[in-house]
C-alpha positions as CSV (number, residue, x, y, z in Angstrom):
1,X,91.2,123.2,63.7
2,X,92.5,122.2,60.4
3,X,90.9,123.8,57.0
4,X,89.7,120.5,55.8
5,X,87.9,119.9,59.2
6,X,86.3,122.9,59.0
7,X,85.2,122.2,55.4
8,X,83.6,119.1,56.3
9,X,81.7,120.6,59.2
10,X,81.0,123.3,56.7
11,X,79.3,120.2,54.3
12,X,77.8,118.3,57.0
13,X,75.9,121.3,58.7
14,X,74.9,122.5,55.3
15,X,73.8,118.8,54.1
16,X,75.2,119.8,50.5
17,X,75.7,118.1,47.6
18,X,78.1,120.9,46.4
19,X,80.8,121.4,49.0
20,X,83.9,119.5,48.0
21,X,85.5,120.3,44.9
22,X,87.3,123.7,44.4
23,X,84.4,124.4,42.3
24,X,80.6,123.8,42.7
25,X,78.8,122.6,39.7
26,X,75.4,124.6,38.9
27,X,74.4,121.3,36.4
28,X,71.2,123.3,36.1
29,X,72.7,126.8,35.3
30,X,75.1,125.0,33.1
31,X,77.6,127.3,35.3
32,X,80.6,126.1,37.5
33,X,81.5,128.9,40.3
34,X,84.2,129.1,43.2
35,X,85.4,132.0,44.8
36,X,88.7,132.6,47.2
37,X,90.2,134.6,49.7
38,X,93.9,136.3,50.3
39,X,94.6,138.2,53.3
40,X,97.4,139.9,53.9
41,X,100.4,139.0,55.9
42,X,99.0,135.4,55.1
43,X,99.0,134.2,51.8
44,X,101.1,137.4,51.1
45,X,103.4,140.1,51.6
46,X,103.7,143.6,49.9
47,X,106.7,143.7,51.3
48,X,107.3,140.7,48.3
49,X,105.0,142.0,45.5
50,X,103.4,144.6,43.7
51,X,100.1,146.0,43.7
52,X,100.0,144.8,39.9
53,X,101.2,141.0,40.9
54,X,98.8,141.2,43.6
55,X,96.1,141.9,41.4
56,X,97.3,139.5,38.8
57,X,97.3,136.1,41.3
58,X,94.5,137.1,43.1
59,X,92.6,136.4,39.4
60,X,94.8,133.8,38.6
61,X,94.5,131.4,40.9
62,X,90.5,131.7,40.8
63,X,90.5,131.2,36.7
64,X,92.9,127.9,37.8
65,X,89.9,126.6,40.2
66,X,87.8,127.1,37.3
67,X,90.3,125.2,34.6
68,X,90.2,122.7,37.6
69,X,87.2,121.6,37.0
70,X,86.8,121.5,33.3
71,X,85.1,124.3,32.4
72,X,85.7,127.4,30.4
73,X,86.6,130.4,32.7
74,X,84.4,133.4,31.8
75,X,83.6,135.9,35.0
76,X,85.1,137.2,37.8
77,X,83.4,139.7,40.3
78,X,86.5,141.0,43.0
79,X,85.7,142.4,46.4
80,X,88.6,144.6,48.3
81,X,88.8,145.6,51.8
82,X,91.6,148.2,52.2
83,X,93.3,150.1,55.0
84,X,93.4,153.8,54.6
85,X,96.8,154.3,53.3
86,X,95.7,152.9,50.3
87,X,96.1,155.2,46.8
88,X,94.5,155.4,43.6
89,X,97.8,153.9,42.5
90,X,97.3,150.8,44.0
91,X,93.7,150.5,42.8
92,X,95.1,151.0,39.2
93,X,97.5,148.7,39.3
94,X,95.8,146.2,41.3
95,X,93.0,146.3,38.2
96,X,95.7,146.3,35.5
97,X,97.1,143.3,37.0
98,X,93.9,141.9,37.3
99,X,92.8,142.2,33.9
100,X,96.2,140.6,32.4
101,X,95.2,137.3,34.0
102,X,92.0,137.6,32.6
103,X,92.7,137.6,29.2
104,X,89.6,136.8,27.7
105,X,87.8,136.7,31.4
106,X,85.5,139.5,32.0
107,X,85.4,141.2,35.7
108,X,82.4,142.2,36.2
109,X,81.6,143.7,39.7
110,X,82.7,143.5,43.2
111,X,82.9,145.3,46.3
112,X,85.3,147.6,47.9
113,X,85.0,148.3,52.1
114,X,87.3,149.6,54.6
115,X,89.8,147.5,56.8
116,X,93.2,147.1,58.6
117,X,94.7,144.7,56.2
118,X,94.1,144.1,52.5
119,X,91.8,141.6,52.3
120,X,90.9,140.2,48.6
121,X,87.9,138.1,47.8
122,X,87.5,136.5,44.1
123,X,84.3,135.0,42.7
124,X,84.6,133.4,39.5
125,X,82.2,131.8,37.0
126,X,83.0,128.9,34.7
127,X,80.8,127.5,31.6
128,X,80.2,124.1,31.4
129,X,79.0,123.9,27.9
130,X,80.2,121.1,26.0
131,X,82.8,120.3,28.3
132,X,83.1,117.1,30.9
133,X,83.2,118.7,34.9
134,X,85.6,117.5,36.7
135,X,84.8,115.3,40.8
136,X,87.6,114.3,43.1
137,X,85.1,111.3,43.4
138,X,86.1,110.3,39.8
139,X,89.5,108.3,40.2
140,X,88.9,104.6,39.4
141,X,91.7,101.6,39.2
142,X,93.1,101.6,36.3
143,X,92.9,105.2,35.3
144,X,96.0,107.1,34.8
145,X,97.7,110.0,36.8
146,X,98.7,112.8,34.3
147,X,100.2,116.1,35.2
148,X,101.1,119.6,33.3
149,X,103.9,121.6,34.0
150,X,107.1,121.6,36.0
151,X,106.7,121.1,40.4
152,X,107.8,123.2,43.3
153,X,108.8,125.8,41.2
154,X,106.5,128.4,43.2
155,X,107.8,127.2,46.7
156,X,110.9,127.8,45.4
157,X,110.2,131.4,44.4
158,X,109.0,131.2,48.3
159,X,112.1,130.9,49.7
160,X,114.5,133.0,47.3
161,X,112.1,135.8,48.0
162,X,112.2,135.1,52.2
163,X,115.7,135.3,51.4
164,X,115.8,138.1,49.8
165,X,116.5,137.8,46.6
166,X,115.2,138.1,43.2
167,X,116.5,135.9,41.0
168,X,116.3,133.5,39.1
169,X,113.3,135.1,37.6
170,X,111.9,131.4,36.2
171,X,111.1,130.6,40.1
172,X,109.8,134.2,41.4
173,X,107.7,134.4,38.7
174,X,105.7,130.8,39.5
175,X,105.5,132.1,43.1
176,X,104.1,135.3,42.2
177,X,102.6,135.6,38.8
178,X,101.4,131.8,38.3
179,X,99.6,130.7,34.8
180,X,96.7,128.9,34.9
181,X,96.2,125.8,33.1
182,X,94.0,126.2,30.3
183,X,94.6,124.7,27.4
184,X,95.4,121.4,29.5
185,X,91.9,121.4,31.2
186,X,90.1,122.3,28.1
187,X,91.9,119.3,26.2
188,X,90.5,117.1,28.5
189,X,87.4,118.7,29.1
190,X,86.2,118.8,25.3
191,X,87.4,114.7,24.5
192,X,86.6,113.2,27.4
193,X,83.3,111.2,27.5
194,X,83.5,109.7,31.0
195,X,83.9,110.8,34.7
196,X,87.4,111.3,35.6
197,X,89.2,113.7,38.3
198,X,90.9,117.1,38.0
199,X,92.6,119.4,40.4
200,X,95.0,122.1,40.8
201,X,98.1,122.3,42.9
202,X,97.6,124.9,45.1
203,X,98.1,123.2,47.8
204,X,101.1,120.8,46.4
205,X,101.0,117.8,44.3
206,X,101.1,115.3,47.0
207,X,97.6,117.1,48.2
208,X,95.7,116.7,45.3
209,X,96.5,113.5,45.0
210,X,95.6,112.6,48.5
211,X,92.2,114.4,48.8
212,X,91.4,112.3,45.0
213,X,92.2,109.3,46.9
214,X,90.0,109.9,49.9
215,X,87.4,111.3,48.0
216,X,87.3,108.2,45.8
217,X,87.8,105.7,48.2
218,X,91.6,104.5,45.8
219,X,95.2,103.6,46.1
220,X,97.0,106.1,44.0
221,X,100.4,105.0,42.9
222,X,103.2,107.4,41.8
223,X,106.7,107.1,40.5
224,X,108.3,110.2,41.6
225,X,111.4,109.6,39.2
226,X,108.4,110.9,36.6
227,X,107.4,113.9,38.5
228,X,108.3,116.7,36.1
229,X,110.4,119.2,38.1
230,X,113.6,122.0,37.6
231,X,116.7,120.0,38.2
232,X,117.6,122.4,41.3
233,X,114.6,121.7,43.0
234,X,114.4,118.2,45.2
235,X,111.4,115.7,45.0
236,X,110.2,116.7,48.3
237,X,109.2,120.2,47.7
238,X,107.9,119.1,44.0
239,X,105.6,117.3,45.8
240,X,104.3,119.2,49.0
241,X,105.2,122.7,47.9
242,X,102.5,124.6,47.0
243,X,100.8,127.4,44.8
244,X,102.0,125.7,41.2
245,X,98.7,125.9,39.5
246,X,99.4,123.0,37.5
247,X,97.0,120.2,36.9
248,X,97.0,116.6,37.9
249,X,94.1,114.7,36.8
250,X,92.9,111.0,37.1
251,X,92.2,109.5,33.3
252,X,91.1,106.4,31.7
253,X,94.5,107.0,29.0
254,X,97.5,108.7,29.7
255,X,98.5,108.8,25.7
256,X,100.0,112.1,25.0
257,X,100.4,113.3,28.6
258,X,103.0,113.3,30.9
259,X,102.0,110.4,33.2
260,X,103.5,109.8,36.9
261,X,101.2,106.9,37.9
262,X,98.1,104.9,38.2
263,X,95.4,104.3,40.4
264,X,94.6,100.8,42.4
265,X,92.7,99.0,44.3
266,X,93.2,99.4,48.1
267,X,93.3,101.7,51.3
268,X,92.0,105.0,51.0
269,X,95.7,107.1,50.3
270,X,98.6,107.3,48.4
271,X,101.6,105.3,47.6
272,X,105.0,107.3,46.9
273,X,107.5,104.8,45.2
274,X,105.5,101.9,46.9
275,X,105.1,103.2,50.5
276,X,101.7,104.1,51.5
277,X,100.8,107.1,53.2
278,X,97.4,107.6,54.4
279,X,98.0,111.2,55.7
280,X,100.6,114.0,55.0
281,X,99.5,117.0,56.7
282,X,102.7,117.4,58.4
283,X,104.3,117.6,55.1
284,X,102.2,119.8,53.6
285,X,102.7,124.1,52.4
286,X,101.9,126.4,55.3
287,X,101.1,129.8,54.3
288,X,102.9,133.2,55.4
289,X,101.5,132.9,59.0
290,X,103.6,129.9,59.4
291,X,107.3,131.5,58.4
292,X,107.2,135.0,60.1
């Protein structure tokens, strides 16, 4: 079965309120909180990275969840399973690189257990206080499609680094030492006064927008000519390449933001240059399991 399947058995079983965004919003704790999972030889390869860049996504792209949703990252908790070959080394770095994406983040506990693989599990706590959370359920017609960053730059990375090679540094660096978002999430966060959507692009551009569209029952349009992406990479992997980390988010104004569309009335989906599409899973990033 597909992940998203799985999800919404995951929702329906459970009958909650909270299963849907990357984040679940605590209203009453005042707390947002997500928590992810890398395995290895699936969403990575040492053979590609160190124990240090390891460490360093593996917090990243947890704090990004967080940013996702409009709130202010501020714990992590990390639990490790590890096979025995596994030195102090690699604990050391894995922690240094940790705490580098944390910046200002506190880890605060975890686990470590034995296993075959590396397995790495990331909790990670966001305030809500004064800040507007995020829902995917958010987008209404009218409201504006704004985006950070440049797209596809990490699936790039991807490929040079199945191909062996390490350069250009600007595209192995999004694939393996992503940044994420903060300043853009806490800008809308701290002004806005209404719902609106947020997500990340972990999964690709095209992704986001699509699960905004079915979770809000909307058309959203894009331009692609306005996606922001490195001249040598091609429209198609700026929109279904994945593990960017940038933000798009559904707003009533678009001043001061890049802006690549809007949303309308209509079918449940999106429209790419004014053909609709009301599901792209063929098109969408695989992970390591996919292109062994």
């Amino acid at each position: 079965m597909k992940e998203k399947e799985l999800i919404q058995i995951i929702k329906s079983t459970l009958n909650s309120n909270y299963i849907g965004d990357d984040c679940a919003y605590l209203k009453d704790l005042g707390i947002v909180i997500t928590q992810d999972n890398l395995v290895e030889d699936v969403h990575f390869k040492m053979a590609y990275m160190t124990p240090y860049q390891l460490g360093y996504k593996s917090a990243m792209v947890n704090i990004s969840d967080v940013c996702a949703s409009g709130a202010k990252p501020k714990y992590l908790t990390i639990a490790l399973s590890l096979p025995k070959y596994i030195d102090e080394n690699f604990i050391k770095n894995f922690y240094e690189g940790a705490k580098k994406a944390c910046g200002d983040v506190e880890i605060v506990g975890g686990d470590i257990t034995g296993s075959d693989k590396i397995f790495v599990s990331v909790t990670a706590i966001g305030s809500a206080k004064n800040r507007k959370i995020s829902s995917r359920s958010s987008a209404k017609e009218g409201y504006k499609v704004i985006v950070s960053g440049e797209h596809g730059n990490s699936a790039k990375g991807l490929e040079l680094l199945f191909a062996g090679k390490k350069e250009p540094e600007k595209f192995i660096n999004a694939h393996l030492m992503p940044v994420a978002q903060r300043q853009f999430s806490q800008q809308i966060a701290k002004n806005i006064d209404c719902d609106y959507a947020m997500m990340d692009t972990s999964d690709g551009l095209a992704d986001a927008l699509m699960q905004i569209a079915k979770a809000s029952g909307v058309t959203i349009s894009v331009d692609t000519t306005k996606i922001p992406h490195d001249p040598s990479v091609d429209i198609e992997t700026a929109l279904y390449g994945g593990e960017d980390y940038q933000l798009v988010a559904i707003v009533p104004d678009s001043k001061g933001y890049v802006c690549i569309g809007e949303v309308k009335h209509g079918k449940a989906g999106i429209e790419l240059d004014g053909v609709f599409y009301s599901d792209i899973e063929d098109k969408l990033y695989n992970h390591f399991e996919e292109k062994k």
